[in-house]
C-alpha positions in Angstrom: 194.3 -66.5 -67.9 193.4 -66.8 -71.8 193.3 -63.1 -72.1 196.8 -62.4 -70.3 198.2 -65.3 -72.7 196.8 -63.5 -75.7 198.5 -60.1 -74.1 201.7 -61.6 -74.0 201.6 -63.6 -77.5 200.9 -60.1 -78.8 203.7 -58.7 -77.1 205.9 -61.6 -78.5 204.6 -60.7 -81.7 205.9 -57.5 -81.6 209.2 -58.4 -80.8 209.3 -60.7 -83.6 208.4 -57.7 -85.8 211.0 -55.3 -84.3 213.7 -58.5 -84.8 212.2 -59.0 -88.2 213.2 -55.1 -88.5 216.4 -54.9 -86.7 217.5 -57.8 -89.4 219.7 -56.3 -92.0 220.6 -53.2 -89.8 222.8 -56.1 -87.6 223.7 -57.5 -90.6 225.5 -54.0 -90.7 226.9 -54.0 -87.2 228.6 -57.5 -87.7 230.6 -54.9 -90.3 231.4 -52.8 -87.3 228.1 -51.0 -87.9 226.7 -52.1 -84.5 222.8 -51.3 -82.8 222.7 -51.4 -79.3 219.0 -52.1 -79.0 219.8 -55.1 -81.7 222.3 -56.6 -79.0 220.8 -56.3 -75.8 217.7 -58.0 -77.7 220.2 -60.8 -79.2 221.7 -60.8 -75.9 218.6 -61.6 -74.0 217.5 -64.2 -77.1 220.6 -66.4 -76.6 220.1 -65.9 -72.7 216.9 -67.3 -72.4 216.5 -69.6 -75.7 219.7 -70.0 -76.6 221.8 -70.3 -73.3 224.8 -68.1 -74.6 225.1 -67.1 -71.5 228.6 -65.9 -72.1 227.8 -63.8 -74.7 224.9 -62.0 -72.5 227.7 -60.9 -69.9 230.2 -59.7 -72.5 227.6 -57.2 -73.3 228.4 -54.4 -75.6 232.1 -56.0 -75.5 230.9 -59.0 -77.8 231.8 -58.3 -80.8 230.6 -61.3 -83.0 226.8 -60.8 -84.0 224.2 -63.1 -83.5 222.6 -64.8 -86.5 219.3 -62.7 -86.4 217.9 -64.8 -89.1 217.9 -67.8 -87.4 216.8 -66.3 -84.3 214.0 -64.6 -86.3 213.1 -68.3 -87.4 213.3 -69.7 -84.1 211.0 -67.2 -82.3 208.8 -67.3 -84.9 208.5 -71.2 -84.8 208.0 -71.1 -81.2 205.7 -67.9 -81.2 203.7 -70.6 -83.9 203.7 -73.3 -81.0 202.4 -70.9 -78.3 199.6 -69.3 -80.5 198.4 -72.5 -81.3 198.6 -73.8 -78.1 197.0 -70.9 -76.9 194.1 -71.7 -79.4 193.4 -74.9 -78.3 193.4 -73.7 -75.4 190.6 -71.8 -75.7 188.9 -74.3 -77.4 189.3 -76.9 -74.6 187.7 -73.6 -72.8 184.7 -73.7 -74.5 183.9 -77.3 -74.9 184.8 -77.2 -70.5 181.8 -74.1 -70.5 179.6 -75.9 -72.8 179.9 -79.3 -70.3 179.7 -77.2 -67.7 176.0 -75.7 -68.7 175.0 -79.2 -69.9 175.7 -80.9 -66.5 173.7 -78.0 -64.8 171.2 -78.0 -67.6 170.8 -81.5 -66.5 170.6 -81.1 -63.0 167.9 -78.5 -63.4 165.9 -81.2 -65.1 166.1 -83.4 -62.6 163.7 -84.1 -60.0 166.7 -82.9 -57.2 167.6 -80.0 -58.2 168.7 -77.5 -55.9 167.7 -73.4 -55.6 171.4 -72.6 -57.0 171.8 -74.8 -60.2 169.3 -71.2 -61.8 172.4 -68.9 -60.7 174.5 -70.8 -61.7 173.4 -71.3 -65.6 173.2 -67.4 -65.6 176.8 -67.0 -64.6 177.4 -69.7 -67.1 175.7 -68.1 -69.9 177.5 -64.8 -69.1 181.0 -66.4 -68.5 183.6 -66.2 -71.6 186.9 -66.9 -69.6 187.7 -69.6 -66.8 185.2 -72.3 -65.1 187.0 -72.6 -62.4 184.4 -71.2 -59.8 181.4 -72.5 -62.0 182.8 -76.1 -61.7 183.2 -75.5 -57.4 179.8 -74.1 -57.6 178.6 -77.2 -59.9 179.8 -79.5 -57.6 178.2 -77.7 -54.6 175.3 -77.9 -56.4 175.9 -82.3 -57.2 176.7 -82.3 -53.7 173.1 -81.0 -52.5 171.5 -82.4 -55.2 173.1 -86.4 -53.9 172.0 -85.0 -50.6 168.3 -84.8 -51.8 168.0 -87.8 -53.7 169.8 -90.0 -50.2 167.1 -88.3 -47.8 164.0 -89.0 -50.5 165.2 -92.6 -50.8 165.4 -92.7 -47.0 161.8 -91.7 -46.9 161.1 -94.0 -49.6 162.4 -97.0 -48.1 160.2 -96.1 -45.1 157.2 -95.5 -47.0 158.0 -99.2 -48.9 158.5 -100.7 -45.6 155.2 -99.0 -44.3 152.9 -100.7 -47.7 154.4 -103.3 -47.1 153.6 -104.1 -43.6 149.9 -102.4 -44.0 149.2 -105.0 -46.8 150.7 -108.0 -45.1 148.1 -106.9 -42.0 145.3 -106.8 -44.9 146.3 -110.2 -46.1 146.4 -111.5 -42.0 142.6 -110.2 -41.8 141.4 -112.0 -44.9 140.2 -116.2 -44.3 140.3 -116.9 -48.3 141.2 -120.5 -49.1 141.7 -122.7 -52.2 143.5 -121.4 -55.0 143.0 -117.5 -53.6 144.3 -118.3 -50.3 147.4 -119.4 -51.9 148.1 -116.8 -54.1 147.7 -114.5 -51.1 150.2 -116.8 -49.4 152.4 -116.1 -52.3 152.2 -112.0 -52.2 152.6 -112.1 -48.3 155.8 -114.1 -49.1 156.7 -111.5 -51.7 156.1 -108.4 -49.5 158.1 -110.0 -46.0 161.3 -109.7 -48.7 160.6 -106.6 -48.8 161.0 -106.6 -53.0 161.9 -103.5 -55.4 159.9 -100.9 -55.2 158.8 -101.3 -58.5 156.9 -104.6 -57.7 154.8 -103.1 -55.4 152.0 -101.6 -57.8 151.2 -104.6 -59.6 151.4 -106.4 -56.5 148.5 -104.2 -54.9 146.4 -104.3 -57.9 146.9 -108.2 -57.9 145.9 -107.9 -54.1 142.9 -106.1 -54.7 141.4 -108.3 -57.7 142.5 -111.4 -55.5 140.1 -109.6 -52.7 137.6 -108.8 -54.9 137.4 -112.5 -56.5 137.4 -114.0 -53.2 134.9 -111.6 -52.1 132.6 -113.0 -55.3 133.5 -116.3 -54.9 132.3 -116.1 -50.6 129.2 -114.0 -52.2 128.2 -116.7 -54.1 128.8 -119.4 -51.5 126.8 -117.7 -49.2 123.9 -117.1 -51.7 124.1 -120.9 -52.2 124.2 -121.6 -48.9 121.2 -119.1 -47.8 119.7 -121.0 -50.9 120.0 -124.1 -49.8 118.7 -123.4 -46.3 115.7 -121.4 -47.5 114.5 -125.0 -49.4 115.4 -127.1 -45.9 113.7 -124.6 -43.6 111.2 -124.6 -46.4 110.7 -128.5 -46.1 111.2 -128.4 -42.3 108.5 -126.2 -42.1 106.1 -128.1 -44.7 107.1 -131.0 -42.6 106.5 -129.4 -39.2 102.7 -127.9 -40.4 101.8 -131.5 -41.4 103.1 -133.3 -38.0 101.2 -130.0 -36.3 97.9 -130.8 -37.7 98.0 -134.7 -37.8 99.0 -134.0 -33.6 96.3 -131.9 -33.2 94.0 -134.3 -35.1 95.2 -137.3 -32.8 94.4 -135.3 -29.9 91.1 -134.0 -31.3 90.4 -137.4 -31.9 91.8 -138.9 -28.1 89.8 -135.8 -26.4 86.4 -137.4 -28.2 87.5 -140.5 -27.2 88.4 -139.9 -23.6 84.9 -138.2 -23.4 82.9 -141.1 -25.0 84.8 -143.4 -22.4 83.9 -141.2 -19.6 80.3 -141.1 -20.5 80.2 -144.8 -21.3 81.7 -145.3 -17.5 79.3 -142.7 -15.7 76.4 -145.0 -17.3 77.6 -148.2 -16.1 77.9 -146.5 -12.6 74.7 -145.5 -13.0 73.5 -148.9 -14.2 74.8 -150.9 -11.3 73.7 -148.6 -8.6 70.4 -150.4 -9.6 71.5 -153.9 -9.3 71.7 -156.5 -6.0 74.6 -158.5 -7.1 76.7 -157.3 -4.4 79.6 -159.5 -5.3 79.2 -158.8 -9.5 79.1 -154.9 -8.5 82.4 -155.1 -6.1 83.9 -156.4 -9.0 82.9 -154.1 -11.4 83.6 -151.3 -8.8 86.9 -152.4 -8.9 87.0 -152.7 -12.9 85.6 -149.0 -13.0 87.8 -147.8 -10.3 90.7 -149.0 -12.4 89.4 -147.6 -15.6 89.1 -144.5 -13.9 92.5 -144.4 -12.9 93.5 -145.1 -16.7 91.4 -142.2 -17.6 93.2 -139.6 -15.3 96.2 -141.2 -17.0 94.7 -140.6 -20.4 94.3 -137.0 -19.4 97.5 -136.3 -18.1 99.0 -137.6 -21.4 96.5 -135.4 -22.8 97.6 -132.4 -21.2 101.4 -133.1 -21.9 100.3 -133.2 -25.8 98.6 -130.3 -25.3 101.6 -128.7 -23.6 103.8 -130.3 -27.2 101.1 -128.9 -29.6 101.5 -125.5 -27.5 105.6 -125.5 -28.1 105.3 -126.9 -31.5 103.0 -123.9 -32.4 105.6 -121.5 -30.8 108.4 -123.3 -32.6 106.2 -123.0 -36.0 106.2 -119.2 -35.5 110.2 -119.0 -34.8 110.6 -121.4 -37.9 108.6 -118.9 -40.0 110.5 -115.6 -38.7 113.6 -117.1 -39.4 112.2 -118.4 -43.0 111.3 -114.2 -43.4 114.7 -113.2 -42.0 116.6 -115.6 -44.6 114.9 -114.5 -47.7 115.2 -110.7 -46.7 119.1 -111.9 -46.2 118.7 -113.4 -49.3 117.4 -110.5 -51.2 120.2 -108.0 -49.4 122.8 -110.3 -50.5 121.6 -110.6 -54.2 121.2 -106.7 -54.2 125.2 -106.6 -53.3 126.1 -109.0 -55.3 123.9 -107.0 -58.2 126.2 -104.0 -57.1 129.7 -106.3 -57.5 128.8 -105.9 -61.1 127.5 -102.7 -61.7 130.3 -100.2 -63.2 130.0 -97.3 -60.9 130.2 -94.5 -63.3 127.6 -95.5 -66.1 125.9 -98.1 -64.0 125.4 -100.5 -66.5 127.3 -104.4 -66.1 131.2 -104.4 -66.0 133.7 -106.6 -66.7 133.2 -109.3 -64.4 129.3 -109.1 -65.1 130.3 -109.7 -68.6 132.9 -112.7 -68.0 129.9 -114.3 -66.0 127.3 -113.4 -68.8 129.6 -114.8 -71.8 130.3 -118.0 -70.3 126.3 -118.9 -69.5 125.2 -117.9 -73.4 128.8 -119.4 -74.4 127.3 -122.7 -72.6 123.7 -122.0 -74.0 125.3 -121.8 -77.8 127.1 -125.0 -77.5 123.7 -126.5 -76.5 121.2 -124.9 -78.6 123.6 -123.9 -81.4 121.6 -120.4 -82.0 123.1 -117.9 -83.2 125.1 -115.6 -80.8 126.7 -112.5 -81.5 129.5 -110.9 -79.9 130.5 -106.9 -80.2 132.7 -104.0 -79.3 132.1 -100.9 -79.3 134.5 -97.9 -78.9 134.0 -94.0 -79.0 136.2 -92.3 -81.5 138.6 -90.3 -80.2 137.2 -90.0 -76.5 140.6 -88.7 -75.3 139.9 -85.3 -77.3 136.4 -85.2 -75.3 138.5 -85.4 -72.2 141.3 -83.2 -73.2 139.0 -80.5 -74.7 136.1 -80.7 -72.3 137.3 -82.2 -69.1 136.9 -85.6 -67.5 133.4 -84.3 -66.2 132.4 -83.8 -70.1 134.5 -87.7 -70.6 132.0 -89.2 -67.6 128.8 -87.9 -68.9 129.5 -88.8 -72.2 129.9 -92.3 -71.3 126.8 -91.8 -69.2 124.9 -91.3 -72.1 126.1 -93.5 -74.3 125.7 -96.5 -72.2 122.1 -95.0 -71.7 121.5 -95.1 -75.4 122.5 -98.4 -75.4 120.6 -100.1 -73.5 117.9 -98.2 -75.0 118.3 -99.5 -78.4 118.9 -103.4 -77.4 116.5 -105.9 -76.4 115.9 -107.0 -73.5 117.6 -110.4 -73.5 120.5 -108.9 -75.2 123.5 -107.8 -73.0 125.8 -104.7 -72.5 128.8 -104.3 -70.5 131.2 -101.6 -69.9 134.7 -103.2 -71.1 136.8 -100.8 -69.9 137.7 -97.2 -71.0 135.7 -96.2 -73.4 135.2 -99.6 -74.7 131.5 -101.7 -74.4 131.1 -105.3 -75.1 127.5 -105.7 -76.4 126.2 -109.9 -76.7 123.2 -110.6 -78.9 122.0 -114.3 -78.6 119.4 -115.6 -81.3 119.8 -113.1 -84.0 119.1 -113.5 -87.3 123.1 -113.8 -89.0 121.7 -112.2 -92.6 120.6 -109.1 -90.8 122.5 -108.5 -88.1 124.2 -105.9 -89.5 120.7 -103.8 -89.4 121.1 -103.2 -84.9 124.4 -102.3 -85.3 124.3 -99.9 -87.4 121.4 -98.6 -85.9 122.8 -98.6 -82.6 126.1 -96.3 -84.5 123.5 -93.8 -85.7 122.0 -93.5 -82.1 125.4 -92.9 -80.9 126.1 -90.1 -84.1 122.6 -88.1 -83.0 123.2 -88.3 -79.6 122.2 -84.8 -78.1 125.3 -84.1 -76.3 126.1 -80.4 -75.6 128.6 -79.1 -73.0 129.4 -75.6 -72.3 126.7 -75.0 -75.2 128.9 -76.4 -77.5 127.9 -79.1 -79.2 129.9 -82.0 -79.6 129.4 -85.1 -82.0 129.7 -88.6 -80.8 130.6 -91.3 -83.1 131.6 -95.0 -81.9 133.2 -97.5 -84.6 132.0 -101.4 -84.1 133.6 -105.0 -84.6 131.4 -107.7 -84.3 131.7 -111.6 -84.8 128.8 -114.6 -85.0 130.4 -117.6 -82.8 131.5 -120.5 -85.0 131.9 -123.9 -85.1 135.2 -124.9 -82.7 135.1 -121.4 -80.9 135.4 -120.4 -77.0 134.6 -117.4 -75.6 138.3 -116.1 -76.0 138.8 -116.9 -79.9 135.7 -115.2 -80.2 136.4 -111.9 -78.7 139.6 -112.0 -80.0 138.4 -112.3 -83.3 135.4 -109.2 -82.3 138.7 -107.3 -81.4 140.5 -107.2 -84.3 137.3 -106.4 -86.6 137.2 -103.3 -84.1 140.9 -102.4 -85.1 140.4 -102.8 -88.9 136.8 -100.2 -88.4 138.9 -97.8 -86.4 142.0 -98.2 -89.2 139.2 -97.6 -91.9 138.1 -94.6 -91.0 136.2 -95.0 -87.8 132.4 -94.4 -87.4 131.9 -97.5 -89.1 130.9 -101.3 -88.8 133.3 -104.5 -89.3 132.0 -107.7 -89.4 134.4 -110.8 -88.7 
């Protein structure tokens, strides 16, 4: 359309040069000098612009001539107008092209973008006239692209709705109470309103630290509780052994007894079988006869205790089986537990380990007010390692650096993985003027390591903060305090040692 407007403002253009030309020769025909070309062009002029229209069907009759210098002013005003028009025009042309291929730029960008937004910046790029068919095709293209994004948020919502009811069926199969059991409440409550989207990641990871807590928290209840009975079924069976022996003492001691008596009777028997008393040995017949039946008594009862000692000694061997089941239990269970704290990859302490570690030489400082140190340690610029290398270069690395580690530290000292690349290292009774010595021994350890990959090799250096604990601390001040000592060595240059 532009180009056929140009076409014809050219052609106007002409005409404006012929009138331009035809000027003073019609100045000549209204002398009687007339140019027929000059009035059918004047005659068409006042037809169309001017509305003469009497003067176009005179024709060649009309003998008054039309002012040709103010036609020639009037066409070229208007020819003016048009041009310009025609110029914005084409301007509004291109800023409607360059829209257009920003719109489908942006659509390609996006994440729904359909198979014909790439056509469709090619024609773009090649197109220097109308949009028209580019715009249809851009809205085809907005069309399938809405299209996309309705049926991905569909499957979304039924993907949410899915999580959702999956975690509230985890939350149903775990019996935590106290304080865990109502935060779990509280997510459950969350998830049945079904919240945005967005929620739903921290929500899980809260889930899953919730789990693991109450996990600890029944670990440790149960080692207690195993504890606990180990000492009773200890006592019971301390107990037990000594009622055991003093019973089979007593009927030791009854059995001798019971034997003198018999002998002692079969000797009076004797005895009187030799006497002529026959009235003083009824009686005593009848004494023994009674005393005999006492003595069959006596040996039922014996027999009865013997049957108890027999059951007691069977119940002494169940009472020690289930003392050996309970502190093989007992050993499993602190063998887990010792796992709950052991980071997988470097298989040193983690986190939690740590938490559990500071707060026992926190509590031991407060008491014995010896000097406790608190550090972190964090390898410089890991994330090259792992963008050069690879995480399998990243994992070994931290491999052998918490390796070294626990190499150079004594034994009551205390490592823990912090996270990341980070380590939290705790030093209880160290001497404050030289504590400085370990650590940077520790950094040298770190600088030498012998760490090749790919037969490169590839220098490791960690920066350190470290802090004493101080009068009016807690555990948080503290590491806080460790933490920004770490940011001032890693803002100094790294490879280096703050103290705090």
């Amino acid at each position: 359309m532009l180009k056929e407007l140009a076409s014809v403002i050219d052609k106007l253009g002409d005409v404006l040069t012929g009138l331009q030309r035809q000027e003073d020769p019609l100045a000549g025909a209204r002398q009687g000098v007339h140019n027929e070309q000059g009035r059918r062009l004047t005659g068409h002029w006042q037809k169309l612009f001017v509305g003469h229209a009497k003067a176009a069907q005179s024709g060649s009759d009309a003998r008054p001539g039309p002012d040709i210098a103010g036609l020639t002013a009037d066409f070229d005003h208007l020819l003016s107008r048009l041009r310009n028009s025609s110029t914005r025009l084409q301007r509004w042309q291109q800023l409607d092209g360059q829209r257009l291929r920003l719109a489908a730029q942006e659509l390609q960008q996006s994440t729904f973008c359909p198979p014909q937004t790439g056509q469709l910046l090619a024609e773009l790029a090649r197109q220097d006239g109308s949009h028209q068919g580019q715009l249809w095709l851009l809205l085809d293209c907005y069309k399938a692209a809405v299209k996309q994004c309705t049926e991905q948020e569909t499957r979304s919502r039924a993907h949410h709705h899915e999580i959702c009811s999956r975690l509230q069926q985890l939350i149903d199969e775990l019996h935590f109470s106290g304080e865990i059991g109502a935060a779990l409440a509280k997510i459950q409550s969350q998830l049945l309103r079904q919240a945005d989207p967005s929620t739903l990641p921290p929500l899980c990871l809260r889930l899953i630290e919730l789990t693991i807590e109450g996990c600890r928290q029944e670990r440790q209840n149960s080692t207690l509780f195993l504890a606990k009975l180990n000492t009773n079924l200890g006592e019971m069976h301390h107990n037990f052994a000594i009622s055991l022996s003093e019973g089979q003492a007593l009927f030791d001691a009854r059995t001798h007894h019971g034997h003198h008596i018999a002998g002692e009777l079969r000797a009076i028997g004797e005895h009187l079988v030799s006497q002529d008393n026959e009235q003083l040995k009824e009686e005593i017949e009848l004494r023994l006869r009674s005393i005999t039946h006492v003595l069959l008594q006596h040996e039922r009862l014996q027999e009865r205790e013997q049957s108890l000692l027999n059951r007691m000694n069977a119940m002494e061997k169940q009472i020690n089986e289930l003392k050996s089941e309970a502190d093989g239990f007992k050993q499993r269970l602190s063998v887990q537990n010792e796992k709950l704290f052991i980071d997988n990859l470097t298989q040193i302490y983690n986190r939690a380990a740590m938490d559990e570690r500071l707060e026992v030489e926190y509590r031991r400082w407060l008491r014995y007010q010896e000097p406790l140190c608190i550090a972190l340690l964090d390898i410089d610029y890991f994330k090259e390692i792992n963008d050069k290398y690879g995480h399998l270069a990243g994992d070994k690395a931290l491999r052998l650096i918490a390796r070294t580690i626990q190499k150079s530290l004594r034994q009551t000292d205390f490592v823990a993985r912090f996270g990341g690349e980070e380590f939290v290292l705790l030093l209880p009774n160290v001497n404050p003027d030289k504590l400085h010595k370990p650590l940077e021994k520790l950094r040298e350890q770190i600088r030498n390591i012998p760490f090749r990959f790919k037969e490169e090799r590839v220098t490791i250096t960690a920066s350190i903060g470290a802090t004493l604990f101080e009068k009016g601390d807690s555990t948080t001040s503290a590491l806080e305090r460790a933490d920004r000592a770490l940011y001032r060595a890693k803002h100094a240059g790294r490879d280096q040692i703050v103290m705090a």
